[in-house]
C-alpha positions as CSV (number, residue, x, y, z in Angstrom):
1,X,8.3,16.9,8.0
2,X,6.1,17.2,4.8
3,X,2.8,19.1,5.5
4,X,-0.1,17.7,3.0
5,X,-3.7,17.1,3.9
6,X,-5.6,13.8,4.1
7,X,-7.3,15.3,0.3
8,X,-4.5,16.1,-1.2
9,X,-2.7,12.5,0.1
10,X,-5.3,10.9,-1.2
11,X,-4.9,12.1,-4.6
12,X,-1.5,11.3,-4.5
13,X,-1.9,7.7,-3.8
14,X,-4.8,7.6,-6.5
15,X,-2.1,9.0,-9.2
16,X,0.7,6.9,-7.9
17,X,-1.9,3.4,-8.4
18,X,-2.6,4.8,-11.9
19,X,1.2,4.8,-12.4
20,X,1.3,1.0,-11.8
21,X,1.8,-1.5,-15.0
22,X,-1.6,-3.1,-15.7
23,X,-0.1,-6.5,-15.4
24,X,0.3,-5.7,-11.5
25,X,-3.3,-4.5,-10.9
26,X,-5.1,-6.4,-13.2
27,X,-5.5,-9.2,-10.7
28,X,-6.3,-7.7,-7.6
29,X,-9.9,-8.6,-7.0
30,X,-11.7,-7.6,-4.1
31,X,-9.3,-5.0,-3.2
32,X,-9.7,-1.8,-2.0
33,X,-7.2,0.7,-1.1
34,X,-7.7,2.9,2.4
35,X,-5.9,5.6,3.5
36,X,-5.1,6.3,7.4
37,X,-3.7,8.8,9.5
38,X,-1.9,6.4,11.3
39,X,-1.5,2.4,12.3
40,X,-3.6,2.0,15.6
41,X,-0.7,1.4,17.5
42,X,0.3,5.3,16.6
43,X,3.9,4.3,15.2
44,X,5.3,6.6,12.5
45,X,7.4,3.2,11.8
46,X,5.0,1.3,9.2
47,X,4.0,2.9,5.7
48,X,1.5,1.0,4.7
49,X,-0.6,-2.5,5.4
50,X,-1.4,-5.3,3.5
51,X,-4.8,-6.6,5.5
52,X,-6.3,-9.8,4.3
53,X,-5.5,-13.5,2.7
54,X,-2.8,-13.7,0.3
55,X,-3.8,-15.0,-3.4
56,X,-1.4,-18.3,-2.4
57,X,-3.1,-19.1,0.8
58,X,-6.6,-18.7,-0.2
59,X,-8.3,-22.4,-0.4
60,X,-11.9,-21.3,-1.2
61,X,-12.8,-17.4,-1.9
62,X,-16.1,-16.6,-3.0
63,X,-18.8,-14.4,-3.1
64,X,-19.9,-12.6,0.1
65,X,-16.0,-12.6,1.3
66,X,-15.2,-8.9,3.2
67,X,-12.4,-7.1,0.7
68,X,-9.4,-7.4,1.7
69,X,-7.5,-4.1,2.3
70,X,-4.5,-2.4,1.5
71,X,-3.6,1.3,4.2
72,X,-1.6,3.7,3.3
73,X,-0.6,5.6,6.3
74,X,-0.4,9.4,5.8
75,X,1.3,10.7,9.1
76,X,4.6,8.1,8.6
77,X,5.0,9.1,4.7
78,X,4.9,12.7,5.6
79,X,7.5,12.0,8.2
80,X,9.5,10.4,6.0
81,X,10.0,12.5,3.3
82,X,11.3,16.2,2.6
83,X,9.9,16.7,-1.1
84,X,7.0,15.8,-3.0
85,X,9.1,14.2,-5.4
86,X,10.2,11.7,-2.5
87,X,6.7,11.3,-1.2
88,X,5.4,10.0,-4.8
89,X,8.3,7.9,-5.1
90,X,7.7,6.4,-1.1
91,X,3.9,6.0,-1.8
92,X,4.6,4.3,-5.0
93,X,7.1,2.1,-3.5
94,X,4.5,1.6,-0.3
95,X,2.3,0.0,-2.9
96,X,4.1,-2.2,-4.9
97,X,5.1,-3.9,-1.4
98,X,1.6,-4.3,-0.1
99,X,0.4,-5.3,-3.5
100,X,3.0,-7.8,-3.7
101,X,1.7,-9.2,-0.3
102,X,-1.3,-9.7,-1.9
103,X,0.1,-11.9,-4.5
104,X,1.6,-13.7,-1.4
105,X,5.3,-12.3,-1.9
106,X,6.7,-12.3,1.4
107,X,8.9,-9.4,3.0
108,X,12.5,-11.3,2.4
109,X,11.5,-11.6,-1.1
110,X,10.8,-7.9,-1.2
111,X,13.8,-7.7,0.2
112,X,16.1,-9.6,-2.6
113,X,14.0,-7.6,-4.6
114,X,14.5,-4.3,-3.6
115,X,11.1,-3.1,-2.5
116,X,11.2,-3.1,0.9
């Protein structure tokens, strides 16, 4: 198992969003991006968690709505992966699947497409 502290994580996950394209980040809106230790249920199973109301199923959003939230669990990545290299690439990966649940792709279609 990788061994990298919740700081360093974090910076790693801030590098990896800047790495997105614009055109995938340009429309998140009340977003923010969390990182946890681990999902409540203490399962090293699940990367990462898209938490809130898909852009396809939202009828009315406005102001005073709570951000929705994207997690990236640290404790499963770290378990996952033997390199730095590989953690980057599983981070990055972790994000363009929760982002895409944002934009109300679902996990077959992540699927077909190869990030999940």
């Amino acid at each position: 198992m990788l061994e990298l502290d919740t700081e360093a994580f974090e910076a790693l996950v801030v590098d990896e969003l800047d790495r997105l394209p614009d055109e995938m980040v340009d429309g998140l809106d009340n977003l923010i991006f969390v990182v946890e230790d681990r999902p409540e249920n203490g399962t090293l199973d699940t990367l990462g968690l898209y938490d809130g109301v898909a852009l396809t199923e939202r009828d009315r959003y406005g102001f005073g709505e709570m951000p929705d939230r994207i997690i990236v669990y640290r404790e499963p990545h770290l378990a996952a992966c033997e390199t730095l290299d590989e953690l980057a690439d599983e981070i990055h990966t972790t994000l363009v699947h929760e982002i895409a649940h944002f934009y109300g792709i679902d996990d077959e279609r992540l699927h077909e497409l190869g990030w999940a």
